[in-house]
C-alpha positions in Angstrom: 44.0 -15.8 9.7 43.3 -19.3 11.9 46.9 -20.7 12.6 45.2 -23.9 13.9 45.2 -27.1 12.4 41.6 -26.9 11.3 42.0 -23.4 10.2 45.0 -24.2 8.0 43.5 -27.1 6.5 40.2 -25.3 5.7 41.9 -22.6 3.7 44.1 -25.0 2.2 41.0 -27.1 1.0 39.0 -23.6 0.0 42.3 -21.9 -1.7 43.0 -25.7 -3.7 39.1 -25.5 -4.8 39.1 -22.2 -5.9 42.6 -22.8 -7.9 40.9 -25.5 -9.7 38.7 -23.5 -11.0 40.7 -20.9 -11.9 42.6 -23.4 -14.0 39.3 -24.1 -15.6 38.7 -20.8 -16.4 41.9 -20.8 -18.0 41.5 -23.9 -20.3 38.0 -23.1 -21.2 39.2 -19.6 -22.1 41.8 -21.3 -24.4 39.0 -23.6 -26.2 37.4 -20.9 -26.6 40.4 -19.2 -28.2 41.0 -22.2 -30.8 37.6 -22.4 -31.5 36.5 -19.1 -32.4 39.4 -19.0 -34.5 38.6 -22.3 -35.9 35.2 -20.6 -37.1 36.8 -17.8 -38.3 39.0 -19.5 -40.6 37.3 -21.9 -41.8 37.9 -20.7 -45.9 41.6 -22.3 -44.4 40.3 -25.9 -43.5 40.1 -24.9 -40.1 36.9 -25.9 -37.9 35.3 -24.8 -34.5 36.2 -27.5 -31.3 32.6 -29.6 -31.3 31.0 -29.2 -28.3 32.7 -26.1 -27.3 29.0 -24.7 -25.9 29.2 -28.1 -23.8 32.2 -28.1 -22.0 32.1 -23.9 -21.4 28.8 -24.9 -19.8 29.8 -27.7 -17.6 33.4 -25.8 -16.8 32.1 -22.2 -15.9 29.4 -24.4 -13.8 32.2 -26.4 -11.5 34.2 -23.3 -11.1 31.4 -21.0 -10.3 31.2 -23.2 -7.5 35.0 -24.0 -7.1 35.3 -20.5 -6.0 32.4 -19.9 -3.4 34.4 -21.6 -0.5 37.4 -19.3 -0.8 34.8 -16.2 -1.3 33.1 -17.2 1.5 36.4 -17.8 3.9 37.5 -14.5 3.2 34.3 -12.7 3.4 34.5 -11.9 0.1 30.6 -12.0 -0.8 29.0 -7.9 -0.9 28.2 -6.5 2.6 25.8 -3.9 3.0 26.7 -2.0 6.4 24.5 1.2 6.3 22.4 -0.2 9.8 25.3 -2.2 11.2 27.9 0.6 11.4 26.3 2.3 14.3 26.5 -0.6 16.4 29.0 -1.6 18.2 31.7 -4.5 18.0 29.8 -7.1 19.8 26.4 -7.1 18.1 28.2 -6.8 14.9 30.3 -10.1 16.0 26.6 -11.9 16.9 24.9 -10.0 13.6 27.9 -12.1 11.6 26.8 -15.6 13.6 23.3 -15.1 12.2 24.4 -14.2 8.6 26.8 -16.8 8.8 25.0 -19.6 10.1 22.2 -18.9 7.3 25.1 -19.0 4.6 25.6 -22.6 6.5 22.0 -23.5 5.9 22.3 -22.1 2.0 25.2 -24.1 1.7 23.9 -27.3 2.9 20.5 -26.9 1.0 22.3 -26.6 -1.9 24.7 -29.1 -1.5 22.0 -31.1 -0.9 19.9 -30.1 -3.9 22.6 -30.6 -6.1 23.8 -34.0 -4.9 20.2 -34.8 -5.6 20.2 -33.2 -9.3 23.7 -35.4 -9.9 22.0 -38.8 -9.0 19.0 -38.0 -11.1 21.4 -37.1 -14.3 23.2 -40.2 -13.6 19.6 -42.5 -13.2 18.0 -41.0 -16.3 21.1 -41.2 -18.4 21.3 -37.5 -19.5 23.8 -36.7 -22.1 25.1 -33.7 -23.8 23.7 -32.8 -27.8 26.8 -33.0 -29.6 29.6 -34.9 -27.5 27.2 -37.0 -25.6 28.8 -36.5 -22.2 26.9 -37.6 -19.4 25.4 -34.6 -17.4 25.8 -36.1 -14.2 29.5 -35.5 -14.3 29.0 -31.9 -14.7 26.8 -32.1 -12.0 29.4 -34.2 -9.8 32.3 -31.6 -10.8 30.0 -28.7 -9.4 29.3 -30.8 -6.3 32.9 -31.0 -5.0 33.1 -27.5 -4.5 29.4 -27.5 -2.7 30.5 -30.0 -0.2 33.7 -28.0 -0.2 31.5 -25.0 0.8 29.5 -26.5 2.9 32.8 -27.3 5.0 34.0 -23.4 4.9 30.5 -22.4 5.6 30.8 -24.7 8.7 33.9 -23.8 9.9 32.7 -19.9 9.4 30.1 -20.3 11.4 31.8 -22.1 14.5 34.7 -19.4 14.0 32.1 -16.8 14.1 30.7 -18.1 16.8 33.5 -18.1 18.9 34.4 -14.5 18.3 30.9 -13.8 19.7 31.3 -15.7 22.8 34.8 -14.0 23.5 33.3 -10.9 22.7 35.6 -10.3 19.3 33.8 -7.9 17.1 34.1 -8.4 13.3 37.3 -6.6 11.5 35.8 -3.5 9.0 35.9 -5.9 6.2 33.9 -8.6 7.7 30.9 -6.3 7.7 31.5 -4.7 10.6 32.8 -1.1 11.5 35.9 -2.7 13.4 35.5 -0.9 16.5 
């Protein structure tokens, strides 16, 4: 763990992010909860939440990308070491500056992308069906944690980087075998 300034504030931002999103989860998992059961006893006078489809669609979407920053930070994402456990520490460290600074580039392009998507759902004045909720507000909840990521995928990369240069090798669950 980075006990820098930088470092701290990073995982702070990524760990916040993610939390959001868990908190999501959470609510969307309770309207889903009352509504279900709203549908269900419906003989009682009891109805379904409208728009329930809606806002399980636009809150699974922000937290999908809520948690990718933490994920990332902690290498959390599925590593396939069959080839890169016979080498050694060092051309593990620069194998995890070339993975890493490609996660950067995925994370920018789709930062990027999606920014793009947002202004396009706010221009053409997209709505949901049932509650009519603008679609570029999904859209802007999902880009928070993209430029979020884009941050963590940064800071990865230059903290990769510099393990390289000093000649740190990767720990076994960065993807390397930890030599």
């Amino acid at each position: 763990m980075d006990r820098t300034i930088v470092g701290r504030a990073v995982s702070g931002l990524a760990k916040l992010t993610a939390i959001a999103g868990g908190l999501v989860l959470l609510l969307l998992a309770a309207l889903v909860v009352v509504s279900v059961t709203g549908r269900a006893l419906i003989w009682l006078g009891l109805r379904p939440i409208t728009g329930d489809y809606e806002l399980v669609a636009t809150g699974v979407g922000f937290a999908v990308f809520a948690f990718l920053p933490w994920a990332h930070l902690n290498r959390g994402h599925a590593v396939v070491t069959i080839l890169s456990d016979s080498f050694g520490p060092r051309i593990n460290a620069w194998i995890l500056v070339v993975t890493d600074f490609f996660m950067l580039a995925a994370a920018i392009f789709i930062a990027w992308r999606h920014g793009l998507g947002m202004i396009d759902k706010f221009n053409y004045g997209e709505t949901t069906l049932l509650l009519r909720m603008p679609l570029g507000w999904g859209y802007a909840a999902g880009l928070v944690g993209a430029v979020v990521f884009v941050i963590v995928a940064l800071y990865v990369f230059v903290r990769s980087f510099a393990d390289a240069i000093a000649g740190r090798g990767p720990a076994a669950h960065e993807g390397g075998a930890g030599h």
